[in-house]
N, C-alpha and C positions, 0 to 999 in steps of 0.2 A: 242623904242626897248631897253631890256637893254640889258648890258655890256655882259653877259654870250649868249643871242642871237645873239648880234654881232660880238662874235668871231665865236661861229660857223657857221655864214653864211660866213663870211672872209675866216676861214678853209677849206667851202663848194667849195666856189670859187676859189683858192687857188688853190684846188683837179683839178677840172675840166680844169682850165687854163694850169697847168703840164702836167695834162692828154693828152689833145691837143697838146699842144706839141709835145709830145712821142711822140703821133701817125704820126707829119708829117715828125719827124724825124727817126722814127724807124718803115714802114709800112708794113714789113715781116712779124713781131711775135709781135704785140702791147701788146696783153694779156697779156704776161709777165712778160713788164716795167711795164704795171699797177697793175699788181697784186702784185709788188714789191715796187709802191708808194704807193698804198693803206694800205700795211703793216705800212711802215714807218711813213706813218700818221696815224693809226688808235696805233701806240706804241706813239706819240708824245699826240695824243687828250688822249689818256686814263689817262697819268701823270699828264696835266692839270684839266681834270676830277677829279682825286681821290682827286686832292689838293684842288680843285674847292670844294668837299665837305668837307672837313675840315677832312680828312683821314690824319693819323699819316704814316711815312715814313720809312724804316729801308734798307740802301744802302748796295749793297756789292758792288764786285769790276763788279761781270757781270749783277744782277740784284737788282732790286729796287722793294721792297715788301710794298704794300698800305693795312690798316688796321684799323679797328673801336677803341677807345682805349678800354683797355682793355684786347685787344690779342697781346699784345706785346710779349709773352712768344710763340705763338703758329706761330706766325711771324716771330719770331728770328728759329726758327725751321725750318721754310719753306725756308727761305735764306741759311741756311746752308745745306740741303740737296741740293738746285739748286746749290751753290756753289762747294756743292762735288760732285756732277755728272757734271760738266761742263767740268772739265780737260779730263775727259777720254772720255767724246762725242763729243769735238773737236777734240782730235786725231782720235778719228777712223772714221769721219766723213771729216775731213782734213782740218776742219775751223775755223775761228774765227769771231765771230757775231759781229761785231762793236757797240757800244753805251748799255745803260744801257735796260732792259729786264724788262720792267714792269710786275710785277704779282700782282694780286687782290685779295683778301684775302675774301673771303665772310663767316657771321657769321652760315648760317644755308645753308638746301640743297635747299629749296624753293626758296630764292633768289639768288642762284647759277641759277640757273635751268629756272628764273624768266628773267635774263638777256638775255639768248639766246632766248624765248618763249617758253620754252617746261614747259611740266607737275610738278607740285611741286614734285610729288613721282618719276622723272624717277633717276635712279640710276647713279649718277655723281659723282666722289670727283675731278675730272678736266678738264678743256679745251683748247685748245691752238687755237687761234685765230690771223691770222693776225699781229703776233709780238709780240703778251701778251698771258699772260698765267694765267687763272682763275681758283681757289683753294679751294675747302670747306675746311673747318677749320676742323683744323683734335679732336679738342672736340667734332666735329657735329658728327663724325663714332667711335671715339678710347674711349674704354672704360677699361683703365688701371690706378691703383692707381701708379705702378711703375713709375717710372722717365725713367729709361733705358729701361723698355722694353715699354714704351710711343713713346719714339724717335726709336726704333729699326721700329716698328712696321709701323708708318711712312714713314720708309725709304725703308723698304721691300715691303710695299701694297701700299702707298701713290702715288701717280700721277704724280711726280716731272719728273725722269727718261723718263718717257714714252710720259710726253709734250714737256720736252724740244727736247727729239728725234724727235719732230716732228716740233720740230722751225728749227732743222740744215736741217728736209726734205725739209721746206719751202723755205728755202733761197737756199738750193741748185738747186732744183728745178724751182725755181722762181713760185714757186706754179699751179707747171702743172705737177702734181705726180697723178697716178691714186691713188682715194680712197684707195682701197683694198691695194694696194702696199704699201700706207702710214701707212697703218695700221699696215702692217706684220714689215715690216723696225722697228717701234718706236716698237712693243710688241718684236722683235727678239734682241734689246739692251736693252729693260727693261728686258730682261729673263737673258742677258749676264749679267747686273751689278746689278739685285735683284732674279735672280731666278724663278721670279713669270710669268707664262703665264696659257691660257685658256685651256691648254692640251698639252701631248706629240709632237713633231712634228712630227714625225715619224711613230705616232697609229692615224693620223686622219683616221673616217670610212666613206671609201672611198664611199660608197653605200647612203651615203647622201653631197655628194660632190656637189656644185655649180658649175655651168658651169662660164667661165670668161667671156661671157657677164650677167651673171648674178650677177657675182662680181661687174660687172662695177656699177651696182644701188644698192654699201653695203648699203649706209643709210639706203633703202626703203625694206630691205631684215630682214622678222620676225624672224628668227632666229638667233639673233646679234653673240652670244656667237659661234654658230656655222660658223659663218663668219670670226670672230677674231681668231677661230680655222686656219682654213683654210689658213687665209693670213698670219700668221706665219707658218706653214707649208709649203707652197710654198717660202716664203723669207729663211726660213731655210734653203729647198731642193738646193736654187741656192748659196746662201753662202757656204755649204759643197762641190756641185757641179764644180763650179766655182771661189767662194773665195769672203770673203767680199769684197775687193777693188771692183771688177766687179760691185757691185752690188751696190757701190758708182758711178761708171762710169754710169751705165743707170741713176742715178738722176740727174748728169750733163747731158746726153742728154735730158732728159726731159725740163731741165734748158736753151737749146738750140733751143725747139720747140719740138722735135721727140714726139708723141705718144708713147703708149705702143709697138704697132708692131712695130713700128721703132728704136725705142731703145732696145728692145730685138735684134734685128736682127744687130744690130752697135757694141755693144757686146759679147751677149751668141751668135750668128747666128745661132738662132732658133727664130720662129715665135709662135703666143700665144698658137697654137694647137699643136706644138711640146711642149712646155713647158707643157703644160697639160697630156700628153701620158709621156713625162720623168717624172713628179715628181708624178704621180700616179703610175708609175713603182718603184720608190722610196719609198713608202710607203708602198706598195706592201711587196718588197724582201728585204727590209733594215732591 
């Protein structure tokens, strides 16, 4: 067996042996711890990984960015934008993410895309996974001779904001955040700190609205764009409604065990079908 086999079956084991654990000390809400040791290990294998291929390194203080040579210019770019979105998504998120934050730098969209299993052509420039954060290279989409409006452009359209909002969902959560929810949360502070979303929140047309168990299966729902529509618009409606902090509170109860109906109801004290009659009145008359 060699050396690269034998850690990961160690690692394998390792998992499993923790795992067990958890479960007989914590037999209430197991899911959670694990979904929270799976994190931690799958940020710890990925750093061995990248090195393990002979990927060049560039640390900041929160994250550590893994890269082919070569892209060391498109790298130092990608650290500096997670770096400057991190200060204001831990305040208003209320956290601080312990240990270094691997991110992967991939050269093209195909091996972006290669890594998860999905299609060479589906349209990705990021992922957040489990504690790491996977990056196409922004030569693969940016076609600008400018220098500033290279990095601008980057930092406006680029992925950074909108994964990392979804590493503070993860941990908050302990990774028991509905889909849809996770979506709206990470597109409603990438709108707050670049501007960019899938449409007004206030003009979605209501007459092609998804029902929320129909939210509940976004991935498998053909209409993405109009999904992404949607679940910013409802994280909107209860932010103005109620107030971001609120809407931090329900990802702590999530983080607790509650489901959606139950953490709607611990908080806003409305259930999923009141929520749906409010923010369609919202859209409505707003």
């Amino acid at each position: 067996m060699s050396r690269k086999a034998r850690l990961v079956a160690r690692l394998t084991l390792v998992s499993v042996l923790v795992s067990s654990l958890v479960l007989m000390k914590i037999p209430t809400v197991p899911n959670l711890y694990i979904n929270s040791l799976i994190r931690e290990i799958n940020k710890r294998v990925l750093v061995w990984y990248s090195y393990s291929r002979g990927m060049d390194a560039l640390s900041g203080e929160r994250f550590i960015v893994f890269y082919h040579a070569g892209r060391q210019r498109e790298a130092e770019m990608v650290l500096t934008a997670a770096e400057g979105f991190y200060p204001a998504l831990a305040e208003n998120f209320g956290l601080e993410i312990q240990g270094p934050v691997p991110v992967l730098l991939y050269d093209d969209r195909e091996s972006l895309n290669k890594s998860f299993g999905w299609p060479a052509d589906a349209d990705t420039l990021g992922v957040y996974w489990a504690g790491s954060i996977r990056v196409l290279s922004p030569d693969a989409w940016i076609n600008s001779a400018d220098e500033r409006d290279y990095y601008r452009v980057f930092a406006e359209l680029g992925p950074m904001s909108h994964e990392i909002a979804h590493l503070f969902v993860d941990y908050l959560s302990m990774g028991n955040c509905p889909r849809w929810f996770n979506e709206g949360v990470a597109q409603y502070q990438e709108h707050r700190l670049t501007g960019f979303h899938f449409g007004e929140a206030c003009s979605f047309p209501l007459e092609k609205a998804f029902s929320l168990e129909e939210l509940a299966g976004f991935d498998t729902l053909e209409e993405q764009n109009r999904a992404y529509h949607q679940s910013f618009s409802i994280v909107s409606f209860l932010v103005e409604t109620y107030g971001w902090p609120a809407v931090v509170s329900v990802l702590r109860e999530f983080g607790r065990g509650a489901d959606l109906e139950d953490g709607l109801k611990r908080v806003f004290g409305i259930d999923p079908n009141t929520l749906d009659g409010e923010w369609k009145r919202w859209v409505r008359y707003r």
